[in-house]
ZAMARGU-4260 file (C-alpha; in steps of 0.2 Angstrom, whole numbers, plus 5000, padded with zeros to 4 digits):
<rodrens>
0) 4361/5483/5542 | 4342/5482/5549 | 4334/5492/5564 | 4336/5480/5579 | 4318/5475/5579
5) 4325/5464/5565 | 4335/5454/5573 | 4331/5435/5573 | 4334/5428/5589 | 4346/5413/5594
10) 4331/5402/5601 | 4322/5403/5586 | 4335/5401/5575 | 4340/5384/5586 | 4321/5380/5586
15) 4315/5383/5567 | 4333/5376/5562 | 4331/5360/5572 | 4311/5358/5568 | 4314/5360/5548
20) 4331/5350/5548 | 4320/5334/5558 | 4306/5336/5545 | 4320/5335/5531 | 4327/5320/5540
25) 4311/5313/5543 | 4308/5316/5525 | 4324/5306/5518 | 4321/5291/5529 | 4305/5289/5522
30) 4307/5292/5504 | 4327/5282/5505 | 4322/5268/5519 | 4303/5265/5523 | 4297/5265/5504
35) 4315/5258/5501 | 4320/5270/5485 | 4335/5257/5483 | 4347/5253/5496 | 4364/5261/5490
40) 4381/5264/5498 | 4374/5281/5505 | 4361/5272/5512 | 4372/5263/5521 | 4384/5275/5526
45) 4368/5287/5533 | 4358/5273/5543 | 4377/5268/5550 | 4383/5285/5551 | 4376/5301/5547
50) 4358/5297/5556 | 4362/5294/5572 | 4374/5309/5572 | 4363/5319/5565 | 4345/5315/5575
55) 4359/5317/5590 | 4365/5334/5584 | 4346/5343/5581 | 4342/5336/5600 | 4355/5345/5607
60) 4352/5363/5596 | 4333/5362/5604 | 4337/5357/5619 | 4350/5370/5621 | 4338/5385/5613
65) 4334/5392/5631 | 4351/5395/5633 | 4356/5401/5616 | 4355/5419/5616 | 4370/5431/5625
70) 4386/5437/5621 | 4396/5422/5626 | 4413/5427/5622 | 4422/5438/5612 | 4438/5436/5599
75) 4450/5445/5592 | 4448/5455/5577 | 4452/5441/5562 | 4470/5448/5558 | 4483/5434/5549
80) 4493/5432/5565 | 4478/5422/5572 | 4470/5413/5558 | 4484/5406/5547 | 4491/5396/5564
85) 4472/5391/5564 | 4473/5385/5546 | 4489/5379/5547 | 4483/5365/5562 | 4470/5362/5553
90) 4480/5356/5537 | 4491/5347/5550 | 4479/5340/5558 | 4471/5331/5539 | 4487/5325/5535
95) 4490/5316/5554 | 4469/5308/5550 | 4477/5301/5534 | 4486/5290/5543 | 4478/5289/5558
100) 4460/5288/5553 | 4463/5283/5534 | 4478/5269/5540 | 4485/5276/5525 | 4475/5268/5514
105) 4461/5276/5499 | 4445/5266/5501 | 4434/5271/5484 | 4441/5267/5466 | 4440/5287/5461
110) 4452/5287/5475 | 4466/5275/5471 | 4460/5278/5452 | 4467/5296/5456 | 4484/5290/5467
115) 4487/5277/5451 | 4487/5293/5439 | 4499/5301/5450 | 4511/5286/5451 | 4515/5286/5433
120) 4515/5306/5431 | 4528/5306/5445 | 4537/5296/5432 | 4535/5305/5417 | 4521/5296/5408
125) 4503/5299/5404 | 4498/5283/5406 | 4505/5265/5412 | 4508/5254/5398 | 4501/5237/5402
130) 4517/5223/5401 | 4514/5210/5389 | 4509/5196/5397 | 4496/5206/5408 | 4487/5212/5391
135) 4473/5197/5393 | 4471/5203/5411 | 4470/5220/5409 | 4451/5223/5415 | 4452/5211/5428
140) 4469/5221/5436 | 4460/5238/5430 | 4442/5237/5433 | 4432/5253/5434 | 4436/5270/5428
145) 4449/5269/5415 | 4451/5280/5400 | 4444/5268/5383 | 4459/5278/5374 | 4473/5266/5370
150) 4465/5253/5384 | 4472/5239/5374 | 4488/5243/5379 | 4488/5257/5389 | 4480/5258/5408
155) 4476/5275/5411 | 4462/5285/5423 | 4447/5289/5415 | 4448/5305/5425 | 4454/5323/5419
160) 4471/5324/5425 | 4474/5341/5436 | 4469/5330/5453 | 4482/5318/5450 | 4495/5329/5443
165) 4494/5337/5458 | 4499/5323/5469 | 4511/5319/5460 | 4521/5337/5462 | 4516/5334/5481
170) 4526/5316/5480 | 4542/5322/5472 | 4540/5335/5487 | 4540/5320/5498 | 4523/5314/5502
175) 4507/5313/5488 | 4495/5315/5506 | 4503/5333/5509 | 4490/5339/5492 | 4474/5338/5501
180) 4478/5346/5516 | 4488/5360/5507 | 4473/5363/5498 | 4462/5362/5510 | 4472/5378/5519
185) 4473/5386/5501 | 4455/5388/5502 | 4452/5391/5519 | 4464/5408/5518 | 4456/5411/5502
190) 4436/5409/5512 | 4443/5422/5526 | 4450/5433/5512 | 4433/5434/5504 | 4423/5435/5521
195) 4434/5453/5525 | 4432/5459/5509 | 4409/5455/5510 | 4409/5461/5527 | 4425/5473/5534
200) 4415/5480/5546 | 4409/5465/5556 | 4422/5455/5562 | 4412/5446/5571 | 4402/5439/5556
205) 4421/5434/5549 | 4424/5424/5562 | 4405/5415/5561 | 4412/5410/5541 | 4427/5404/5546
210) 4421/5394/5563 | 4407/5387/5550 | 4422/5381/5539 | 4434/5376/5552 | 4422/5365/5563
215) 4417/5357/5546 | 4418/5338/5546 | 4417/5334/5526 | 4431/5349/5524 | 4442/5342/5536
220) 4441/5323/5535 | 4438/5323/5514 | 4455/5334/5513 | 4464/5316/5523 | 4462/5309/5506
225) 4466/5309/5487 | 4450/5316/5483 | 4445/5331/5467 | 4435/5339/5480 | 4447/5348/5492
230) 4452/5355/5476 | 4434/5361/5467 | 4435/5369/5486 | 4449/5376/5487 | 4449/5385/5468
235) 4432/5390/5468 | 4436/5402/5484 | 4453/5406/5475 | 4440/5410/5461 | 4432/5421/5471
240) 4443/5431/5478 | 4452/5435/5463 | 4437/5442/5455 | 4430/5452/5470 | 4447/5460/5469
245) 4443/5465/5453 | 4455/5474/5438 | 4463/5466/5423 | 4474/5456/5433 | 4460/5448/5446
250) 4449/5442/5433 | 4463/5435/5419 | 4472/5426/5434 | 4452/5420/5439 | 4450/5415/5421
255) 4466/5404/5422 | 4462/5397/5437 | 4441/5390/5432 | 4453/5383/5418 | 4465/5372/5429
260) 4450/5368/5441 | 4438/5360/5426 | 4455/5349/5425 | 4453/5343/5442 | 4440/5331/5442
265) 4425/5333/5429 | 4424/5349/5420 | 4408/5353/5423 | 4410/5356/5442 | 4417/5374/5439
270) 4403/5380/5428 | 4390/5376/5441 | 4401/5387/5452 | 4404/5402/5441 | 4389/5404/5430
275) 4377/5413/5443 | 4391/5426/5447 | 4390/5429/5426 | 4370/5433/5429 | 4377/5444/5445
280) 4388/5452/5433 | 4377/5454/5422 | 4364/5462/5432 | 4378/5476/5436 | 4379/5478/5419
285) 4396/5474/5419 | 4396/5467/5402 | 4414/5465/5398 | 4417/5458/5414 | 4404/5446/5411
290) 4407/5441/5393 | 4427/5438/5400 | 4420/5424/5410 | 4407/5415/5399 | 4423/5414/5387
295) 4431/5405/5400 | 4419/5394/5401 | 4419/5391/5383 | 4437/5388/5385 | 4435/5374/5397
300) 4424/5366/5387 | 4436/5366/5373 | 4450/5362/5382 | 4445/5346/5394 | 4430/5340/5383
305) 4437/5341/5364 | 4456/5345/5364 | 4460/5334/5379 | 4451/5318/5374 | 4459/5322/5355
310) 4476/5322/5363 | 4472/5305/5372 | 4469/5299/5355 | 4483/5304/5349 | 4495/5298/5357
315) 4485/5284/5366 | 4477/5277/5351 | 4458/5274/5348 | 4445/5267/5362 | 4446/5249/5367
320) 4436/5238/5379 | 4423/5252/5383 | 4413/5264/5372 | 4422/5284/5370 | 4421/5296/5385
325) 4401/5305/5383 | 4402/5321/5375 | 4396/5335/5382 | 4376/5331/5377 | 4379/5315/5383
330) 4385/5322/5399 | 4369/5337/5402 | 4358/5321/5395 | 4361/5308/5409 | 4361/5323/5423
335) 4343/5326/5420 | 4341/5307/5417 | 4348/5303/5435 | 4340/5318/5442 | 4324/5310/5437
340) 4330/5294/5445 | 4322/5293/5463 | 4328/5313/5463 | 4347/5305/5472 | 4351/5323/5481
345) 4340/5319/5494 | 4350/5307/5502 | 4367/5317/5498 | 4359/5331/5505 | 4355/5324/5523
350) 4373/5319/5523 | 4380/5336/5519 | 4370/5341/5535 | 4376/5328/5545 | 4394/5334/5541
355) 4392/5353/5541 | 4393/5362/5557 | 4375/5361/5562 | 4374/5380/5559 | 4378/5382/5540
360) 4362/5378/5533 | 4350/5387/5546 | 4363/5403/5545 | 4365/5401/5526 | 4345/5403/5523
365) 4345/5422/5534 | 4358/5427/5522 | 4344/5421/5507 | 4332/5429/5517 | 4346/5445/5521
370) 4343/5449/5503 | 4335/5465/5495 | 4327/5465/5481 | 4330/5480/5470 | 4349/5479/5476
375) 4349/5459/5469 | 4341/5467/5453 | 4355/5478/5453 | 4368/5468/5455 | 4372/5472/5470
380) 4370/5456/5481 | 4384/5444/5480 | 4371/5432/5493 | 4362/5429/5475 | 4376/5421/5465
385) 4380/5411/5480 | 4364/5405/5484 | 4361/5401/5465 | 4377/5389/5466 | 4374/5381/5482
390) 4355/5377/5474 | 4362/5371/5459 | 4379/5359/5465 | 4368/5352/5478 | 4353/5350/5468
395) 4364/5344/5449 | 4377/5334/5458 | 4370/5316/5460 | 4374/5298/5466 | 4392/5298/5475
400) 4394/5282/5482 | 4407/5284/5494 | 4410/5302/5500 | 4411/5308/5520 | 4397/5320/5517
405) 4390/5325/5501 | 4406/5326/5491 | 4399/5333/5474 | 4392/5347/5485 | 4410/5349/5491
410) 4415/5364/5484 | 4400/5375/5489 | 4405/5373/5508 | 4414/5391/5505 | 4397/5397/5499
415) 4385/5392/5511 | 4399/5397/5524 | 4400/5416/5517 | 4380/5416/5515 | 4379/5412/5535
420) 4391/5426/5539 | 4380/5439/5526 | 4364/5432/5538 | 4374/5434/5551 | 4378/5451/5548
425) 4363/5455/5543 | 4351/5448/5558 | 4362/5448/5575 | 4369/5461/5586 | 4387/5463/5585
430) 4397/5449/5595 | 4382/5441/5602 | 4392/5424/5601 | 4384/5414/5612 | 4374/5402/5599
435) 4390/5399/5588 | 4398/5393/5604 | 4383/5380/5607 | 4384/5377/5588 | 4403/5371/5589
440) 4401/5361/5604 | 4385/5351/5595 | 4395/5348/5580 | 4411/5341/5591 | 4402/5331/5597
445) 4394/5324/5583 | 4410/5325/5572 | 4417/5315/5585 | 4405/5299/5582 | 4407/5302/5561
450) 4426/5300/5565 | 4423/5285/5576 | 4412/5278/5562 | 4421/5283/5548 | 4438/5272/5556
455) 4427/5258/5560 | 4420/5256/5539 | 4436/5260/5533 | 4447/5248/5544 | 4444/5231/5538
460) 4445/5237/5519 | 4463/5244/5526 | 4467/5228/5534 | 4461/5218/5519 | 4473/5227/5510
465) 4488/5225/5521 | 4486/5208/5519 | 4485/5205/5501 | 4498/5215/5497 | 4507/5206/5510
470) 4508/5191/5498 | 4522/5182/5492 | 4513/5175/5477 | 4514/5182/5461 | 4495/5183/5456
475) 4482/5186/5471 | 4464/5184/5462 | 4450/5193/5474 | 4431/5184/5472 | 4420/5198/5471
480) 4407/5189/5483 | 4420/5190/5498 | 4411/5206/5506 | 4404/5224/5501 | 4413/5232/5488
485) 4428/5222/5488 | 4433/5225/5469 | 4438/5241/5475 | 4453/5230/5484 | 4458/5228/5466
490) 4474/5239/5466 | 4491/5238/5466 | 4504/5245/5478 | 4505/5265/5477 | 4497/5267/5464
495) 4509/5253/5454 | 4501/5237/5448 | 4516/5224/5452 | 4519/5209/5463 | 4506/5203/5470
500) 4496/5206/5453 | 4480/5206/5460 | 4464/5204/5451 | 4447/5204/5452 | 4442/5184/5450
505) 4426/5188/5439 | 4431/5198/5427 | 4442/5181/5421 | 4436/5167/5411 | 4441/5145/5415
510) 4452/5147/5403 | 4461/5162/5411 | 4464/5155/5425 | 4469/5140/5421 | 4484/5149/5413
515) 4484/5158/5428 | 4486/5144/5440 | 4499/5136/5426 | 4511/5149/5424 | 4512/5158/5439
520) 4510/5155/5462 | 4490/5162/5462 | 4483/5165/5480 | 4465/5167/5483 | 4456/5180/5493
525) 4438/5174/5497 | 4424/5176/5510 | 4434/5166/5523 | 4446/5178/5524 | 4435/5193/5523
530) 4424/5190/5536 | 4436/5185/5551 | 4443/5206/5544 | 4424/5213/5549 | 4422/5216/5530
535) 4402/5217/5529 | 4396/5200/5520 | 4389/5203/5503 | 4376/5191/5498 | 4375/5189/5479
540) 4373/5171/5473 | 4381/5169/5456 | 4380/5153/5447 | 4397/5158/5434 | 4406/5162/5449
545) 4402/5145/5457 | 4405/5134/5442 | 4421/5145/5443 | 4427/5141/5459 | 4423/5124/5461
550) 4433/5120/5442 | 4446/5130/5454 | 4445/5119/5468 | 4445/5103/5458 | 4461/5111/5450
555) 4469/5114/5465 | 4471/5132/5464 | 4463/5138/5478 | 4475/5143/5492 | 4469/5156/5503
560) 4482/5171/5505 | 4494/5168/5520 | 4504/5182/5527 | 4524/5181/5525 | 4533/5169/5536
565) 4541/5182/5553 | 4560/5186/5550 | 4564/5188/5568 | 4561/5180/5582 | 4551/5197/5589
570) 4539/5196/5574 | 4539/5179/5578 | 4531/5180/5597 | 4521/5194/5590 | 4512/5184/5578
575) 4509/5171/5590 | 4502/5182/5602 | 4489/5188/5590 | 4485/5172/5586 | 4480/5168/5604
</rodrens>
C-alpha cells in the first residue's frame, strides 16, 4: 500500500473516468455511424440500446463527482454467510429473466444451435439423424452452424460440445435454463474466493470485486440464456482459483478443467485466458509450473481441434454441404484478417462499457497503474497476467452479432473485476465507499433501460415464434424478407425439428416446393405477419425470391399461418377480446 498522498480521489476518478469513456463513445460513433464503418447488428443494438444507456450513465458519474468522495457506508466483513445468499439470488434472479425477460425463448442461432445439441444428448446421441423424407430439406430446416461431418444424413452443431452437454445434464435435472445460472453462481463464489486470497487484508476492496461483478448487466442477463459465455466465465475464475491455491492438486485439477472449458464453445477462448499467467509464471521462475500449463494448452489443442473433429468423422462420416471445420492456421489466419476488418472491437468494446458497472473500466486501469515494476519483472504482480488477458479477449475476440454486451469479452468480467479491487486497494483509504455507492446506483439505472430494451428487441422474435410453432400444418416455410434476421426463427420445438417443420423459404428451389405444397399442409410466414409482431422490416429486394413467390401464389400455396382454432369457450372470448 502507498503513503496517503497516493491516493486518487473519488472526483477525479468520476471526472477522468467519465471524460475518457465520452471520448471513447465519441470515438465509436464516429468511426461505426458517421463514416458508416458498416451498419451490423451491433450497430443496431448500441444506437437502440447501449448509447443512450451509456451517454446517460457517464452524465450521471460527472455530475455526481462533487459528491463522490466519503465513507458512505460500511459492510461486513465478506464471510460465506453473507455472500453465497447474495449469489444464490442472483442465480435465481437469471433464471426468473429467462422467462420473464427471455419469454423463454433463445433469440440468436448459436443459441438454439446450442439447446438443439442438448436435445439430442439428453437422448443419448451425438447428433440428430435427419428422417428420410427431410434429407432434400435438410439446409433449409438447418441453416447456419452445423457440423459438415455426416451433414448428408446427420444434423449436428457445428459447435464443440461441453455447452450443450451441459444443458443437457441440467434438463434430465429438470430444466436446461438452470445451467446458466448455476454457472453463473459457480464463478461468482469462485471471483470472491480469488479476491480474499489477492487481497485478505482489505475487505473492503473484496467487497468493490464483488459489487463490480454482481451489479454487472452482461453477467447477469447473458447467464438468462443458453449462451458458452457464462461458462468461459465461470471456469476461467475456477481456473484461477485453483492455481492461486497452488500444490499438485490445484494445478492438475486447473489443467483439467482449461481442458473441459476449450470444449465449451471455441477452443481457443481458454488460451487467451491462461497464456499470460504462463509468462507470470514464468517470470517467477516457476518453470515446472509453467511448462505444466503450456502442456495443457497443447492438450486442448489436440483434443478439440484434431481428435474431436477425427471422431466426428468417424462415426459421422465425411463432410457434406460445406467445406471441413478450419484448422487451427485457418482459425489464427482469419483472426488477424477480421482484426484488420474495420478493427470490429471498437463497437464490442463500447458495449462491454454500457453493460459493466460504470466502475470496472476506470477502477480496472488504477490497478494497471497499481503496478510496480521490478515486482512485475519478478513475478510477483498477478494485475500483469490479468491485464494481459483482458487486452487480449477484448482486443482478439471480434464480430458477435447478437450478444447483451460484448460476449466474446465475456469471460474476462472476473479479471477486470479483480484488477479494480487491486486499484482499489492500492489507491483509496480503507472503507471509503462512497463512490461505489454512487457507482451502483448509475449502473441501476442504466441496467434498468438495457433490460427495458433488451424485452422490447427480443419480444416480437418470441412472439413470432409462439406463433409458428403454434401451427397445425405440417410444413411452415419462413421468407427470409419478412423482417431482420428472421432465418434465426428457423427452429424447431426445444431443440427437436418436428411438426411444424419449418423452413427457411430461400434455401428451397420451385421444384422443392412444389413437392412441398404436393405432399404435405405448407403455411407461409411472410412480411404480413411479421410486421403487425413489431419485427423490424428488412428491406432486401430479391428477384429469386420474387419469381419464387409469385410461382407460389399462382400455385395456390401461399396461406399465411393462422393460429389453432380455441378449445373452450374461455379461449374463445379471449381471442375475441384481442382481436378488438
Amino acid at each position: 500500500m502507498g503513503a496517503p498522498g497516493s491516493f486518487v480521489s473519488a472526483r477525479r476518478l468520476f471526472l477522468a473516468g467519465a471524460v475518457c469513456l465520452t471520448l471513447w463513445v465519441l470515438g465509436t460513433f464516429l468511426w461505426h455511424v458517421t463514416y458508416r464503418q458498416g451498419i451490423s447488428l451491433a450497430v443496431i443494438l448500441l444506437l437502440d440500446q447501449d448509447l443512450p444507456a451509456l451517454l446517460g450513465a457517464l452524465a450521471l458519474l460527472a455530475l455526481a463527482a462533487p459528491w463522490a468522495e466519503g465513507r458512505g457506508f460500511s459492510l461486513p466483513p465478506p464471510t460465506a454467510r453473507i455472500v453465497i445468499p447474495l449469489v444464490v439470488l442472483l442465480g435465481l434472479a437469471a433464471w426468473t429473466g429467462h422467462y420473464a425477460l427471455f419469454q423463454d425463448y433463445a433469440i440468436s442461432r448459436d443459441e438454439e444451435v446450442a439447446r438443439f445439441a442438448a436435445a439430442y444428448m439428453r437422448e443419448g446421441l451425438f447428433a440428430r439423424p435427419i428422417p428420410i423424407e427431410w434429407e432434400p430439406y435438410r439446409r433449409a430446416i438447418m441453416p447456419e452452424f452445423f457440423s459438415p461431418f455426416g451433414a448428408a444424413d446427420y444434423w449436428t452443431a457445428a459447435y464443440l460440445p461441453v455447452n450443450s452437454a451441459i444443458q443437457a445434464l441440467f434438463w434430465q435435472l429438470g430444466d436446461p435454463n438452470l445451467a446458466g445460472p448455476v454457472l453463473l453462481m459457480t464463478g461468482l463464489i469462485a471471483l470472491w474466493r480469488v479476491a480474499l486470497r489477492l487481497m485478505p487484508d482489505r475487505p473492503d476492496a473484496v467487497w468493490v470485486t464483488l459489487i463490480l461483478a454482481f451489479s454487472s448487466c452482461q453477467l447477469w442477463v447473458t447467464a438468462m440464456t443458453p449462451y458458452a459465455m457464462t461458462g468461459h466465465f465461470a471456469l476461467n475464475l475456477v481456473w484461477l482459483a485453483l492455481v492461486l491455491r497452488g500444490g499438485w492438486l490445484g494445478h492438475g485439477a486447473a489443467g483439467l478443467v482449461a481442458l473441459i472449458a476449450a470444449g465449451l464453445h471455441q477452443w481457443h477462448f481458454p488460451p487467451l485466458f491462461i497464456a499470460p499467467f504462463i509468462l507470470w509464471m514464468l517470470l517467477a521462475r516457476r518453470w515446472q509450473v509453467a511448462a505444466f500449463h503450456a502442456l495443457t494448452l497443447v492438450a486442448i489443442v489436440i483434443v478439440w481441434a484434431k481428435l474431436w473433429p477425427g471422431f466426428l468423422l468417424h462415426a459421422l462420416g465425411a463432410p457434406a454441404d460445406v467445406r471441413p471445420s478450419a484448422g487451427v492456421a485457418d482459425k489464427i489466419g482469419s483472426l488477424f484478417e477480421r482484426l484488420g476488418d474495420r478493427w470490429q472491437p471498437l463497437v464490442n468494446l463500447t458495449r462491454y462499457i454500457a453493460w459493466n458497472n460504470i466502475l470496472m473500466v476506470p477502477l480496472a486501469a488504477l490497478g494497471v497503474a497499481a503496478m510496480r515494476w521490478r515486482a512485475l519483472l519478478a513475478g510477483r504482480e498477478i494485475a500483469l497476467p490479468l491485464a494481459l488477458g483482458c487486452v487480449a479477449g477484448c482486443g482478439l475476440a471480434l464480430a458477435q452479432g447478437y450478444g447483451w454486451g460484448f460476449r466474446y469479452a465475456h469471460g474476462f468480467i472476473g479479471p477486470f473485476c479483480l484488477l479494480a479491487g487491486l486499484g482499489w486497494a492500492r489507491f483509496r483509504p480503507q472503507d471509503a465507499m462512497r463512490p461505489v455507492l454512487i457507482g451502483l446506483l448509475v449502473t441501476i439505472l442504466s441496467s434498468g433501460y438495457l433490460v427495458w430494451r433488451t424485452y422490447e428487441f427480443v419480444a416480437p422474435y418470441a412472439a413470432s415464434h409462439r406463433l409458428i410453432d403454434s401451427s397445425e400444418a405440417d410444413v411452415v416455410l419462413v421468407d427470409p424478407r419478412g423482417g431482420l434476421y428472421v432465418t434465426d426463427l428457423v427452429r424447431g420445438r426445444n431443440g427437436v425439428p418436428g411438426r411444424p417443420m419449418v423452413m427457411n423459404l430461400g434455401m428451397l428451389t420451385i421444384e422443392q416446393v412444389d413437392e412441398l405444397c404436393h405432399n404435405y399442409v405448407v403455411q407461409l410466414f411472410e412480411r404480413a405477419d411479421f410486421r403487425p409482431l413489431g419485427v423490424p422490416l428488412a428491406r432486401w429486394n430479391l428477384d429469386r425470391m420474387d419469381m419464387l413467390r409469385a410461382h407460389m401464389k399462382e400455385a395456390g400455396c401461399d396461406k399465411p399461418v393462422q393460429p389453432p382454432l380455441p378449445e373452450t369457450m374461455e379461449e374463445a372470448f379471449n381471442a375475441a377480446d384481442n382481436a378488438m
